[in-house]
N, CA and C atoms as an extended XYZ file, in Angstrom:
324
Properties=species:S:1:pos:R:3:atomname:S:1:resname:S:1:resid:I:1 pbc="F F F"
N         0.831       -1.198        0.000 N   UNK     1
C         0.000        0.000        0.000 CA  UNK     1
C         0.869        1.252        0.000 C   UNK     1
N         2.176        1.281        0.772 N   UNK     2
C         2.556        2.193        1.213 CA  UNK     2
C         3.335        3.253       -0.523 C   UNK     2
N         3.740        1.662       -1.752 N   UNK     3
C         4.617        2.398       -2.704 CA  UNK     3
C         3.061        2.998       -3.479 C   UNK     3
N         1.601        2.225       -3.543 N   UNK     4
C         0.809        2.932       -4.376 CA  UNK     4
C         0.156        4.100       -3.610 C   UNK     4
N         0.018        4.401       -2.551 N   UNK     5
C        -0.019        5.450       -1.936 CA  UNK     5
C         1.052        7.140       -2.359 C   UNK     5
N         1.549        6.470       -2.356 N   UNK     6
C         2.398        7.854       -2.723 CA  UNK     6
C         2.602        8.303       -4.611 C   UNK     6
N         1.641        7.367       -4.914 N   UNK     7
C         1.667        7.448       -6.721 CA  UNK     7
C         0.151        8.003       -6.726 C   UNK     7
N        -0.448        8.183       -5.950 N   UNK     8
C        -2.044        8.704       -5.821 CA  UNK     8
C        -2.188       10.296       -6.267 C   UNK     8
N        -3.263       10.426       -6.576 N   UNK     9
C        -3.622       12.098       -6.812 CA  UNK     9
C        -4.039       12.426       -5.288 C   UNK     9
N        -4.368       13.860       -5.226 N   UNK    10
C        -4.663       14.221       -3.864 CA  UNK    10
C        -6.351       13.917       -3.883 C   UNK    10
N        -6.921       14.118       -5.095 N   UNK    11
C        -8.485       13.375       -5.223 CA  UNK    11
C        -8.448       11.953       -4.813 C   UNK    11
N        -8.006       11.504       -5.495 N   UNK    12
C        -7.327        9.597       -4.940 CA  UNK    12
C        -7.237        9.494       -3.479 C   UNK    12
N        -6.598       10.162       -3.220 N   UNK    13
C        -6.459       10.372       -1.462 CA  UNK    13
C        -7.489       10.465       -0.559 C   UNK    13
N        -8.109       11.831       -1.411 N   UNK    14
C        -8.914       12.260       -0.044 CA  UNK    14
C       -10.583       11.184       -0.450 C   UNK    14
N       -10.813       10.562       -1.457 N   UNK    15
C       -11.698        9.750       -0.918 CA  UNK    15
C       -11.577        8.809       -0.581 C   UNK    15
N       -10.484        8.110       -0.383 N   UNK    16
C       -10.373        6.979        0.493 CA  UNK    16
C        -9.843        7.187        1.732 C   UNK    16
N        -9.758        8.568        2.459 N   UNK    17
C        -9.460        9.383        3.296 CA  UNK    17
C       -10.704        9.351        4.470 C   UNK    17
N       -11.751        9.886        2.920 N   UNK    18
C       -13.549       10.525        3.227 CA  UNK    18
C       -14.334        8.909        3.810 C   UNK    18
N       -13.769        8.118        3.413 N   UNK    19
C       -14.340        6.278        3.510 CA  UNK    19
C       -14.343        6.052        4.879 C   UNK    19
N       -12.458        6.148        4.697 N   UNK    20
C       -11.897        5.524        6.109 CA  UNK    20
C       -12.234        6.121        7.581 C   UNK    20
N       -12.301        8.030        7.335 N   UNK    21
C       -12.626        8.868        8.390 CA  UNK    21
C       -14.257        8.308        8.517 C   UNK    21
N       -15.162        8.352        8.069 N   UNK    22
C       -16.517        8.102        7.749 CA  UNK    22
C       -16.700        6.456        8.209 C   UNK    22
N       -16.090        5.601        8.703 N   UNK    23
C       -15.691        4.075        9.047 CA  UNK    23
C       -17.267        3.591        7.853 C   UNK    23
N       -16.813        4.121        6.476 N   UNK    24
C       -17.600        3.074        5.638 CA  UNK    24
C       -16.428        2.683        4.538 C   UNK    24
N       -16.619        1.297        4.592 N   UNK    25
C       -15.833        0.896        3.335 CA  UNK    25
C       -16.502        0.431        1.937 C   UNK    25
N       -17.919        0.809        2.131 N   UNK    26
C       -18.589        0.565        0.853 CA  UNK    26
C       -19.510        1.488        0.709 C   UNK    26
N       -19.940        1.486       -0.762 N   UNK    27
C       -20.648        2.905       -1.026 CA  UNK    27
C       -21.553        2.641       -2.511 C   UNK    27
N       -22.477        3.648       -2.839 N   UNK    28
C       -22.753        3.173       -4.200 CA  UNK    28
C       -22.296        4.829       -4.852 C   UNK    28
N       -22.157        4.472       -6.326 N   UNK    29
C       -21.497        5.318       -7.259 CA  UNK    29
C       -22.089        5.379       -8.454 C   UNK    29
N       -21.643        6.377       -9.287 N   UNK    30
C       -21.875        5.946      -10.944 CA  UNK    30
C       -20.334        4.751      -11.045 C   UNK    30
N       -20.775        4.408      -12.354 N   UNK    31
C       -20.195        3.520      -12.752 CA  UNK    31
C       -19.117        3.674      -13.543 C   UNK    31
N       -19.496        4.982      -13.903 N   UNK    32
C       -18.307        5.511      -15.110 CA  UNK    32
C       -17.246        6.669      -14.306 C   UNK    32
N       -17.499        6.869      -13.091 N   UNK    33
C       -16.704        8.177      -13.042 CA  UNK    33
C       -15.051        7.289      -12.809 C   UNK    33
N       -14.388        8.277      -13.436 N   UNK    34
C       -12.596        8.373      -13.451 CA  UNK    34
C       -12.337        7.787      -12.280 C   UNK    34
N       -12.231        8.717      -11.590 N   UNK    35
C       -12.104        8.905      -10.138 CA  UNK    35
C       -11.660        7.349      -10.054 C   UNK    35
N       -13.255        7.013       -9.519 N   UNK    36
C       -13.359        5.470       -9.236 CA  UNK    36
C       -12.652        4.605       -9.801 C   UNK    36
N       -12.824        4.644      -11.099 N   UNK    37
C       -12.289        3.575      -12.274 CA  UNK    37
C       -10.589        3.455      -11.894 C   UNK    37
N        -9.563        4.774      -11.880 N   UNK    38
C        -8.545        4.727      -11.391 CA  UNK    38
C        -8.227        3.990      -10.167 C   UNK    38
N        -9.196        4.142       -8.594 N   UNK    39
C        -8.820        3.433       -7.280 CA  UNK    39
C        -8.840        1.883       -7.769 C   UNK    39
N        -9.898        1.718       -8.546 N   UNK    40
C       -10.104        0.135       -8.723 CA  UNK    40
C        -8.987       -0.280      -10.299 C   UNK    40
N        -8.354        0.438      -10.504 N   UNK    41
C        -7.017       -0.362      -11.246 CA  UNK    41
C        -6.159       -0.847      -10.256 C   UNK    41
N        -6.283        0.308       -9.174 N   UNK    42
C        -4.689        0.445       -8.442 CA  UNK    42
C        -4.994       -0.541       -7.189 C   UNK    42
N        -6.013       -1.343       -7.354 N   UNK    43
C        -6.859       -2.136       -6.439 CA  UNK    43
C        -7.364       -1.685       -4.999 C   UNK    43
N        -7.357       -0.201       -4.913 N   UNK    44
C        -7.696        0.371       -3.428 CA  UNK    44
C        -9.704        0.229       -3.588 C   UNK    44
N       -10.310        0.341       -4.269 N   UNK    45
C       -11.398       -0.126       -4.535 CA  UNK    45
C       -11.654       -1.431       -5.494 C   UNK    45
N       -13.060       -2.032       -5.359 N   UNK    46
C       -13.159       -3.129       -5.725 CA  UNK    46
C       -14.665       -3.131       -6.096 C   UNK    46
N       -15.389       -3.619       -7.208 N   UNK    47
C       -16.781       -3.690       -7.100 CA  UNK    47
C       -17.197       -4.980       -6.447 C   UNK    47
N       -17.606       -4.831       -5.351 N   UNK    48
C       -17.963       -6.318       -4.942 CA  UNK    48
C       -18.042       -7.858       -5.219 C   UNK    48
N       -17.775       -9.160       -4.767 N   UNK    49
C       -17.899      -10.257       -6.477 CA  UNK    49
C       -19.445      -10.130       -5.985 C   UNK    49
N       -20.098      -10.615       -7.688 N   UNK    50
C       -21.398      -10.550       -7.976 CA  UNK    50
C       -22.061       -9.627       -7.705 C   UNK    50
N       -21.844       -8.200       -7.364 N   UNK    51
C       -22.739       -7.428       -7.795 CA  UNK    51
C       -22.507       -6.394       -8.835 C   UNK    51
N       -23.006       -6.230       -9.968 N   UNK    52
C       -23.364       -5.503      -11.136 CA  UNK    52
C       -23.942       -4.033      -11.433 C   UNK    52
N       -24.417       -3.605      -11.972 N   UNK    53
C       -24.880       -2.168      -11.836 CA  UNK    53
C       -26.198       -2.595      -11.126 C   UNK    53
N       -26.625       -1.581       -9.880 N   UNK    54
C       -28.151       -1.855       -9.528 CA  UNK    54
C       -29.080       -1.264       -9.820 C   UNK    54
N       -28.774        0.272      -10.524 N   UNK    55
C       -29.467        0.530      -11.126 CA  UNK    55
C       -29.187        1.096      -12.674 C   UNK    55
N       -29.570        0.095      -13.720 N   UNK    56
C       -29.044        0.657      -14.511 CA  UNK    56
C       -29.076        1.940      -15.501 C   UNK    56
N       -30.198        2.273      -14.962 N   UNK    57
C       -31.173        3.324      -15.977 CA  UNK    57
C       -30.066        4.763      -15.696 C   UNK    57
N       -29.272        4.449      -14.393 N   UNK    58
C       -28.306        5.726      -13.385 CA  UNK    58
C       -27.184        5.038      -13.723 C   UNK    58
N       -26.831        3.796      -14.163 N   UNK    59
C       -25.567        3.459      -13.900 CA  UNK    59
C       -24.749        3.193      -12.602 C   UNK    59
N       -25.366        3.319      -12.061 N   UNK    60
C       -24.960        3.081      -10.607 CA  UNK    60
C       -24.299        1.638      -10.166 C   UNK    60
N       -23.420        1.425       -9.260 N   UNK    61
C       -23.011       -0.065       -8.765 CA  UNK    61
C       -22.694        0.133       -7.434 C   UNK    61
N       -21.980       -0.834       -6.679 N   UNK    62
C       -21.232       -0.904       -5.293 CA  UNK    62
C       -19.856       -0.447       -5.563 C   UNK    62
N       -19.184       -0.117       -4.367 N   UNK    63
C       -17.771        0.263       -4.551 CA  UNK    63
C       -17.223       -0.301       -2.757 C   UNK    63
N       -16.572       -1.165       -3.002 N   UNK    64
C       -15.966       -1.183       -1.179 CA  UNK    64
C       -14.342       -1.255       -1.694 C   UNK    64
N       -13.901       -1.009        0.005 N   UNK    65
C       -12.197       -1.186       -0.016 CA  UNK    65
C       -12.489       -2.407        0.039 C   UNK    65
N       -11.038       -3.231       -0.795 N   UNK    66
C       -10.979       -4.287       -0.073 CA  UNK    66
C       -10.847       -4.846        1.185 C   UNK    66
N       -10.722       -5.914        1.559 N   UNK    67
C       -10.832       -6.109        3.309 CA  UNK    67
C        -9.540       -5.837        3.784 C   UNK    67
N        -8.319       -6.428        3.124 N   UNK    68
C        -7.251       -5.872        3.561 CA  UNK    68
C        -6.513       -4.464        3.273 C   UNK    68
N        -6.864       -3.833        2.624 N   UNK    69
C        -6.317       -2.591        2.524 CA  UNK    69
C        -7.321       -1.939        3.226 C   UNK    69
N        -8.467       -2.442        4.010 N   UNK    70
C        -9.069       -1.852        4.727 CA  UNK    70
C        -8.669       -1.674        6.198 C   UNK    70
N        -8.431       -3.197        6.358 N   UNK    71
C        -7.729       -3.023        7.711 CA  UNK    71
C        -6.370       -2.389        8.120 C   UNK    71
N        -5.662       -2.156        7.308 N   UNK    72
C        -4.350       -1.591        6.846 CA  UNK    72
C        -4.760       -0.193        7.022 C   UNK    72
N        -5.505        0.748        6.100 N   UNK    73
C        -5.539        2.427        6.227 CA  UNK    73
C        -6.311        2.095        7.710 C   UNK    73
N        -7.612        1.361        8.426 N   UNK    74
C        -7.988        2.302        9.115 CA  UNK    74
C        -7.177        1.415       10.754 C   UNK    74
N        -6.363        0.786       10.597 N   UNK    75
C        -5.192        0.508       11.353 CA  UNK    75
C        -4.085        1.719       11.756 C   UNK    75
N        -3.629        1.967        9.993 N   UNK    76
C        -2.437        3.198       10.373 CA  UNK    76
C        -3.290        4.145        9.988 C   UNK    76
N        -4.496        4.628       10.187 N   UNK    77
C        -5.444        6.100        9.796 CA  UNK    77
C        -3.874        7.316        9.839 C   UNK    77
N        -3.488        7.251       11.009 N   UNK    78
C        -2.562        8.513       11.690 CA  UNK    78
C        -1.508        8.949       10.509 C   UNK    78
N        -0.899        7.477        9.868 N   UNK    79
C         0.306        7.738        9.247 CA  UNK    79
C        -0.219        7.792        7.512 C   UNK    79
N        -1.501        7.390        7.188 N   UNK    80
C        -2.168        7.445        6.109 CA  UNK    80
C        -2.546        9.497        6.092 C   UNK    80
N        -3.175        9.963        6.782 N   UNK    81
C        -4.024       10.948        7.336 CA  UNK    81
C        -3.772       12.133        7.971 C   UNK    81
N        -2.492       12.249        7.746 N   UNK    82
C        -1.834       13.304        8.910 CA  UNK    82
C        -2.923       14.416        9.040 C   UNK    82
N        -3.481       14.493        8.280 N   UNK    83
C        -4.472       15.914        8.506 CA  UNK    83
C        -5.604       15.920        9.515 C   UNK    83
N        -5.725       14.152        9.556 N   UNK    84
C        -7.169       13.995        9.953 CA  UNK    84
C        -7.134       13.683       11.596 C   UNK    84
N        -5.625       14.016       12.219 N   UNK    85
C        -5.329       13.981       13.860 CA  UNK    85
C        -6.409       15.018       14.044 C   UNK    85
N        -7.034       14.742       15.500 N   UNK    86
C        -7.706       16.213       15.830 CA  UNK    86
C        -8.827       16.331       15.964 C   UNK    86
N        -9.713       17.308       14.946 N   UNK    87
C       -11.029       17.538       14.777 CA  UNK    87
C       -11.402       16.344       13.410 C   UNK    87
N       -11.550       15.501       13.376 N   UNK    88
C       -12.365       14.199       12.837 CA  UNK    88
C       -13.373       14.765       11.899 C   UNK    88
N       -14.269       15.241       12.344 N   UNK    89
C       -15.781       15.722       12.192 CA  UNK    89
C       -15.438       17.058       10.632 C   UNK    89
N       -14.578       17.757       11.279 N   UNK    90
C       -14.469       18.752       10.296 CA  UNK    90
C       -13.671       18.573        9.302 C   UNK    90
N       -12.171       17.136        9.086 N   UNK    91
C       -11.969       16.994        8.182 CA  UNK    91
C       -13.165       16.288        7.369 C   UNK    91
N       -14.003       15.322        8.101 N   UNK    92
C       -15.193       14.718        7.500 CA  UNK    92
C       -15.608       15.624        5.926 C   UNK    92
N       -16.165       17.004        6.720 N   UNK    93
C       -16.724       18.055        6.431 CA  UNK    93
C       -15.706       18.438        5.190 C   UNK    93
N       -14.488       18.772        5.175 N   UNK    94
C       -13.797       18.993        4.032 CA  UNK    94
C       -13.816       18.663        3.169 C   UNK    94
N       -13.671       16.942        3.318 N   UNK    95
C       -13.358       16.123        2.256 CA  UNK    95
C       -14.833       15.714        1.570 C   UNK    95
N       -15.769       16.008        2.083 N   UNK    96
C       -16.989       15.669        1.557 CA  UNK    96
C       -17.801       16.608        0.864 C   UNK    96
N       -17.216       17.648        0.948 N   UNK    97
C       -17.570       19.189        0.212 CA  UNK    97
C       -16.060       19.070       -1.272 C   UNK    97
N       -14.795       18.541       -0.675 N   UNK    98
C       -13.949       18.392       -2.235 CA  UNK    98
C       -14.194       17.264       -3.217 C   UNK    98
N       -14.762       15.915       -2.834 N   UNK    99
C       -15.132       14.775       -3.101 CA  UNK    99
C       -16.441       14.413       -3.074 C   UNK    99
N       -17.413       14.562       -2.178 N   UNK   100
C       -18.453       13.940       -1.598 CA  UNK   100
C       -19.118       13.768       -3.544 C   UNK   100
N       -18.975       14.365       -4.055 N   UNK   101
C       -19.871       14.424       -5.502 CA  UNK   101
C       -19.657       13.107       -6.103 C   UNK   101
N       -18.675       12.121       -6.207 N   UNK   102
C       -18.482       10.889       -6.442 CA  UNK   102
C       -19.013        9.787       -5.360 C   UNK   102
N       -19.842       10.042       -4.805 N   UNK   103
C       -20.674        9.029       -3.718 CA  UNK   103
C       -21.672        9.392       -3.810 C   UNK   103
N       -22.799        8.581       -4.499 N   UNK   104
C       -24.260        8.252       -4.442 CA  UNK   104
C       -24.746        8.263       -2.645 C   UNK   104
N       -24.368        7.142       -2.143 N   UNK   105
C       -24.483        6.995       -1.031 CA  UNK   105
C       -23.517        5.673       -0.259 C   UNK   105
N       -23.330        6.301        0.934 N   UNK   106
C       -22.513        5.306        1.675 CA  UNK   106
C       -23.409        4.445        2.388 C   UNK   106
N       -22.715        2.721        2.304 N   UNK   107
C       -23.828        2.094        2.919 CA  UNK   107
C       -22.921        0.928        3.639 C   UNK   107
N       -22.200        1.563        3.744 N   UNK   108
C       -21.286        0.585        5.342 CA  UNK   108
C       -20.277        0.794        6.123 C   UNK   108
């Protein structure tokens, strides 16, 4: 994690930042945005096995971390997160006003 971490955009970052602070590792999305499509090359996202678009008329699907790079960021949050020591709540608030537009809804 630690060499694809540092090959990330700061968008790349801060939503798997917005996940980990937020203790959800799954979410629903469009299907097409960049964003996404990039985390899930670099395998920091994953579309669930067997689930597909749910809605297709929106394009929409699932998006979770995997389990181990899950337990990994929200293990080292501190050394992933330096920003997010502190007030919790208001980086929440940041990153979900620079990002939040690529999350349909979080649902875990």
């Amino acid at each position: 994690i630690d060499t694809i971490w540092k090959k990330l955009t700061d968008d790349e970052r801060s939503l798997i930042e917005f996940l980990v602070l937020s203790k959800r590792s799954s979410f629903i999305a469009k299907y097409q945005d960049d964003l996404l499509i990039s985390l899930t090359s670099k395998g920091l996202l994953q579309v669930p096995p067997g689930v597909g678009t749910f809605f297709m008329q929106k394009m929409e699907t699932a998006y979770s971390i995997p389990t181990a790079v899950w337990t990994v960021l929200s293990r080292d949050h501190n050394c992933f997160f330096p920003k997010a020591s502190g007030a919790t709540n208001k980086r929440i608030a940041i990153l979900e006003e620079q990002i939040g537009f690529h999350i349909e809804k979080l649902i875990r």
